[in-house]
N, C-alpha and C positions, 0 to 999 in steps of 0.2 A: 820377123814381120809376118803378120796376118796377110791373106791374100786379100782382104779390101779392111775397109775400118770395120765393119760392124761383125765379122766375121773371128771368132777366138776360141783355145780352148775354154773349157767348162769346170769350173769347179765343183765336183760331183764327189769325191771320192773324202772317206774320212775314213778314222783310223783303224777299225775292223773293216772296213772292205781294203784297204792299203795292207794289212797285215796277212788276212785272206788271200789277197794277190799274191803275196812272198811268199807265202807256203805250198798254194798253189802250182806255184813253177817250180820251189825247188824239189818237193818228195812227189811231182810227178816225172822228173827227169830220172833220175839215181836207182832207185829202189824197184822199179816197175819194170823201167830198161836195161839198166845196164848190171845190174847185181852179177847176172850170168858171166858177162863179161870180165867181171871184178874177178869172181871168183876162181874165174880161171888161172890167175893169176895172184893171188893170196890164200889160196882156199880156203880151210875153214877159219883160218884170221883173217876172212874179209872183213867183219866187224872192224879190224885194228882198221884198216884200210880206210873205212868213213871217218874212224876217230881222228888218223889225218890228217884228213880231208878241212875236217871240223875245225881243228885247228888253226889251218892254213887263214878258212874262209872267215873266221872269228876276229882274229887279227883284223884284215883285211874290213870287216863289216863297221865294226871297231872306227877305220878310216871314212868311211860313206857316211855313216853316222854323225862323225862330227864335221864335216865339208857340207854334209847339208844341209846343217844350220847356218851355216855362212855364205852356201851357193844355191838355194832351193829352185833349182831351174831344171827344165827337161833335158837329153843327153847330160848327163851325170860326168862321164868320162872327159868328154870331151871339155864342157864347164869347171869341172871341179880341175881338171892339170891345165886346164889356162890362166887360171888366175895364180894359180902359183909358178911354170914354166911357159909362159908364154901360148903365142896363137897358134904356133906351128907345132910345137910340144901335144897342147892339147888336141889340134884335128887327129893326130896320127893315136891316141889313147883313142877318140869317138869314133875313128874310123874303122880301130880294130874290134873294138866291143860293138858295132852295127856287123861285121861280119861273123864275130862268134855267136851273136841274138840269132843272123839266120843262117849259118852252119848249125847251131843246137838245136833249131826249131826244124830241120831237117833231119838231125840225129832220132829227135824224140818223133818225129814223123815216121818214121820207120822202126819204133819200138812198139808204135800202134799201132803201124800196118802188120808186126810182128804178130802179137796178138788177137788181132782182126783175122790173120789166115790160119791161127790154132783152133778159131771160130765156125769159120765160113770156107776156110779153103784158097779164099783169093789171093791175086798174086799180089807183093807186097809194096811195088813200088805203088802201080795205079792205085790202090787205097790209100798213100800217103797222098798222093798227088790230088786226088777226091776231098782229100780232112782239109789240105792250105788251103783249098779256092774257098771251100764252106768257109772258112775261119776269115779267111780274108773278109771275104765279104759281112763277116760276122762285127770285126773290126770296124770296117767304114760305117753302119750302119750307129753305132755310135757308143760312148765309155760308159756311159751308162747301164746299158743293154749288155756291152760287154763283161760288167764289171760283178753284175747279176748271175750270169752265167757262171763265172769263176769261181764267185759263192759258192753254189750249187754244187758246181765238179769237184770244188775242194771239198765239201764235207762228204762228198761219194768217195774222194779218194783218201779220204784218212777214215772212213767207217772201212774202208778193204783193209787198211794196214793194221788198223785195229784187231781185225778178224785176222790177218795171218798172225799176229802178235797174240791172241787170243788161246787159237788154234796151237802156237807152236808153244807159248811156256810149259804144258805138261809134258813135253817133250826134250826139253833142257839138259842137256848133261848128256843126250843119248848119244852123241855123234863128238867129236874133236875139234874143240874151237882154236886151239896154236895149231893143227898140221898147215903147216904154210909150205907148197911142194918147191917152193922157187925161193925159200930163205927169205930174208928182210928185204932184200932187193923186190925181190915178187911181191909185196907186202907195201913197200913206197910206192911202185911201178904200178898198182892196184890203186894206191890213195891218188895218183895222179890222173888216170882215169875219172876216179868216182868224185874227185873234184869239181865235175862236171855236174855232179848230184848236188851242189850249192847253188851253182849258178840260179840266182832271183831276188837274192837279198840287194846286188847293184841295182837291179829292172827296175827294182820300187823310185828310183830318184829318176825314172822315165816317167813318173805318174806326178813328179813333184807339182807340176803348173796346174794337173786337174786331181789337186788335194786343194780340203778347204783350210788347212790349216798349216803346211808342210813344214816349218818350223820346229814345231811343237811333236806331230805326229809322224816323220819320215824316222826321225831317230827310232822314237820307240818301234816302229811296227817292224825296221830291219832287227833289233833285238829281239822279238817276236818270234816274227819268222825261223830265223838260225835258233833260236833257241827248240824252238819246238820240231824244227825239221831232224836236228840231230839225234833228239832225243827218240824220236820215230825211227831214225835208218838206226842206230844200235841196237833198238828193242827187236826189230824185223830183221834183219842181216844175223842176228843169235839165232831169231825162230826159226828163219828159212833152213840155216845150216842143219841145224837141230832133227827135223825135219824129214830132208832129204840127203845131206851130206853134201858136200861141197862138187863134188864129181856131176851129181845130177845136176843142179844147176847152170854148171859149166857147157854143157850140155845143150841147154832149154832155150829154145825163144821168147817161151814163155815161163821164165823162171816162177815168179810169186805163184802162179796158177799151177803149176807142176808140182812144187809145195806140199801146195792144201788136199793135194788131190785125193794123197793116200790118206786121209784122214776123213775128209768129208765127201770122198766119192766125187763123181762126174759132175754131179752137181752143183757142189764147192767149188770146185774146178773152174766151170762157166761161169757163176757169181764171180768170182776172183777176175777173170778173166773180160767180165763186164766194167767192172771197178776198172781194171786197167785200163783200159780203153777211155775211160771219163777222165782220167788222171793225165793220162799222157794226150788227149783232146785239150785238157786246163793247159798242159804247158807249154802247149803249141803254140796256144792262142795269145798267153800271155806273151810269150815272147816276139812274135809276130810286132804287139801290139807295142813292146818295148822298141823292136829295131827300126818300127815308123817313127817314134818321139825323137829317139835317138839323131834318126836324117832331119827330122823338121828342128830339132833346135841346133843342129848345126848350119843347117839352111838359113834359121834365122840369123846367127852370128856371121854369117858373111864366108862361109867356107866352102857350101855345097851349093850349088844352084837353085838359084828363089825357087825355082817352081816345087822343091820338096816341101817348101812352106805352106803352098797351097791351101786353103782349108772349106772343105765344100759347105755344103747345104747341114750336112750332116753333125757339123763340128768338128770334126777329124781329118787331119791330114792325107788326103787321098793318094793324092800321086804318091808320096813315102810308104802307102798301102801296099798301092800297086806294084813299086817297084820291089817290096821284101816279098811279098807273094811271088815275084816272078824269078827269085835267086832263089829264095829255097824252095821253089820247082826244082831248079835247077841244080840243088848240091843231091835232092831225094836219089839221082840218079847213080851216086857213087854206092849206094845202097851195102857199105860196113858201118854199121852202127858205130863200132871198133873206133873207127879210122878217123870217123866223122867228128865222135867226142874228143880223140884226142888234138884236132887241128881246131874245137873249139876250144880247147884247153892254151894251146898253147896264148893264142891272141889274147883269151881272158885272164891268162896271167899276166902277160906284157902289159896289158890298160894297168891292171890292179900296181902292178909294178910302178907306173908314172902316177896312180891317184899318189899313191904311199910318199914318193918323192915329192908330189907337191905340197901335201899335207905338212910333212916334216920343213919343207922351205919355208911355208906360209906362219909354222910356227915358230921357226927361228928369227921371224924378221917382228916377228908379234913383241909389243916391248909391255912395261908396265907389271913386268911382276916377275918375283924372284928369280934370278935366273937358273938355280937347283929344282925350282916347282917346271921351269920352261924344258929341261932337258929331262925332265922325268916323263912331263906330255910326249916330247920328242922321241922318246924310246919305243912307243907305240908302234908309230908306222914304220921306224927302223928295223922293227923286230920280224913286221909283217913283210916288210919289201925281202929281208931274207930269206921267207919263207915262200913265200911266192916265186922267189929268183931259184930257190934250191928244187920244189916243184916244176917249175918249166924245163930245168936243164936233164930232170926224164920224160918227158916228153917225145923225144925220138926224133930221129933225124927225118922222117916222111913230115912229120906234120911241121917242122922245122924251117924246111922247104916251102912248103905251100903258106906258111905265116909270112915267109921274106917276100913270098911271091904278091901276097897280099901288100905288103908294107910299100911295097917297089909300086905298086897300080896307085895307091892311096897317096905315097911320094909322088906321083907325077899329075893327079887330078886337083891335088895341093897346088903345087906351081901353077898350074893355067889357070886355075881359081886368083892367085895371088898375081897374075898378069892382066887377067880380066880387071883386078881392082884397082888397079897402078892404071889399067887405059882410061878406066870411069873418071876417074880424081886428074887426071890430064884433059878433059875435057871440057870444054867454054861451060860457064854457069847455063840454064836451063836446057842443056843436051841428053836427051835420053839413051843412056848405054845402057842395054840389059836390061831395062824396067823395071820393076817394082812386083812385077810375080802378077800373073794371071788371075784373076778371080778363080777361076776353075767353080764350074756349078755342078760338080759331082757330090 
């Protein structure tokens, strides 16, 4: 529900700015921030570590792709496991993907505040804290304006990956691309992390209501995206290695920038390091901008409270603004990059995990055509949902914890939502229970 009639998203967005947004959020997560992290833990087979990654996410993209030609609606998660396992199935898929949008957007918040004090010196929380409120308000102001910006930051951040990819292939061969210090174990345990380097190719079915075409264009631009994101983290995860060797990076806050540095001086260094910044600024924003669609089309479906439906002056869902600005304040504070990707990991498997199974249900109930062609489509998401299931269970027992913790808050605002609906529908014809959602003139 719009907050008055006249009041709606905007179809603004067509298929290179859609596929610009997917690339945008995902190779400014991965590669910028967390490579150091990876590599700690795969060393110089961090590359195998995206390859992974890639995999896992491919599968899985695979699934979005084809549910969003049949569900092109904003919260993806939440829409796309309703129609195949019901209402309550799907809130708990859009409820976990609205808190992995802003646990990431908190993760990469602090890749940039990382960055920013290899810069300037400052401390790193209050520079994250400084980028959400800009971003937020960046957001409300409207998808347009937004969508502009993400442009821009994305071709800053793939003219830096280019340049470390540039920079690092005469360099190839110098350094040990298998010493893996932690065996295959360290190597999955690494692609389970960098997992987190995908996460954008879902965001795009957040933009499905302000595309002009979503049918047509959601499929192709998530192939896009994944295609071209991978191809980027394997050419730059060889160069970086190559480079500096896996130790250094382990090392770095500011891995990419630490890189370049012995080759192109201080200089390079800061270039690099400015790039970063514009990259992990892209995937703040976008993500932000995914975990407001996300609250407002569950809002509109009847799950979350009208008021995140809201929709100001602006075209944009304000109060779902305001409220993901004000959580990932609030996760910036756990300030492990570490920690933070891996508790967005785990939730963004579980969603992927219930797409996959609705996918697979919706197409077993599908009739009218061979039933050897039906269980060939079916093999798809059965293949992904293992691979997603096999990913999650390293994931580690802390973020493990904090995903039940979530699930158990999200279980319980479920019910009084689903009590609130049951008092409404008990009530004499023209009685107003709960309204119809505030105009809201923000």
């Amino acid at each position: 529900m719009a907050s008055s009639g006249e009041r709606a998203l905007k179809r603004r967005v067509g298929l290179v700015g859609a596929a610009l947004s997917g690339v945008g959020v995902i190779v400014g997560a991965g590669i910028y921030a967390l490579i150091g992290e990876a590599a700690t833990l795969a060393g110089g087979a961090v590359w195998a570590a995206f390859l992974i990654a890639a995999t896992v996410a491919g599968l899985t993209a695979v699934s979005y792709a084809r549910m969003g030609r049949r569900v092109p609606k904003d919260s993806p998660e939440f829409n796309y496991v309703r129609v195949g396992m019901g209402l309550r199935w799907g809130f708990a898929a859009g409820w976990l993907m609205v808190w992995a949008d802003v646990v990431s957007a908190a993760a990469v918040g602090l890749g940039f505040a990382g960055y920013f004090q290899s810069l300037t010196g400052a401390a790193q929380v209050p520079s994250a804290l400084g980028l959400a409120a800009a971003l937020a308000l960046l957001a409300w102001v409207g998808i347009r304006e937004s969508v502009l910006v993400v442009a821009f930051l994305t071709l800053l951040e793939l003219a830096g990956l280019v340049l470390v990819v540039a920079v690092g292939i005469p360099h190839w061969g110098e350094q040990p691309l298998l010493e893996a210090p932690l065996g295959a174990g360290g190597i999955w345990t690494a692609g389970t992390l960098v997992f987190f380097a995908y996460l954008g190719f879902d965001e795009l079915g957040n933009l499905a209501e302000e595309m002009r075409d979503p049918q047509r264009d959601l499929p192709r631009a998530i192939g896009l995206a994944v295609a071209l994101s991978t191809a980027l983290y394997l050419l730059v995860a060889v160069s970086v290695v190559s480079l500096v060797g896996w130790q250094v990076l382990a090392a770095s806050s500011a891995p990419l920038a630490d890189a370049v540095e012995g080759v192109l001086g201080i200089r390079g260094r800061t270039a690099l390091a400015l790039l970063a910044l514009a990259s992990t600024t892209n995937t703040v924003l976008l993500l932000m901008i995914s975990a407001s669609r996300s609250l407002y089309g569950m809002a509109q479906g009847g799950v979350l409270p009208a008021a995140l439906a809201w929709i100001g002056r602006r075209h944009t869902p304000w109060a779902s603004i305001l409220l993901v600005w004000l959580f990932t304040s609030l996760f910036l504070f756990l300030g492990d990059i570490g920690l933070v990707a891996q508790i967005t990991n785990l939730a963004t498997l579980a969603a992927f995990s219930a797409v996959n199974i609705s996918l697979f249900l919706l197409l077993r109930r599908e009739r009218g055509r061979p039933s050897t062609k039906r269980w060939l489509e079916m093999a798809q998401p059965a293949l992904a949902l293992a691979a997603t299931v096999w990913l999650a269970v390293r994931t580690g027992w802390l973020a493990a914890g904090l995903g039940l913790a979530v699930v158990l808050l999200g279980l319980a605002l479920e019910r009084w939502m689903a009590s609130r609906r049951k008092g409404a529908q008990a009530q004499p014809p023209g009685a107003n229970v709960g309204g119809s959602g505030h105009p809201g003139a923000s």
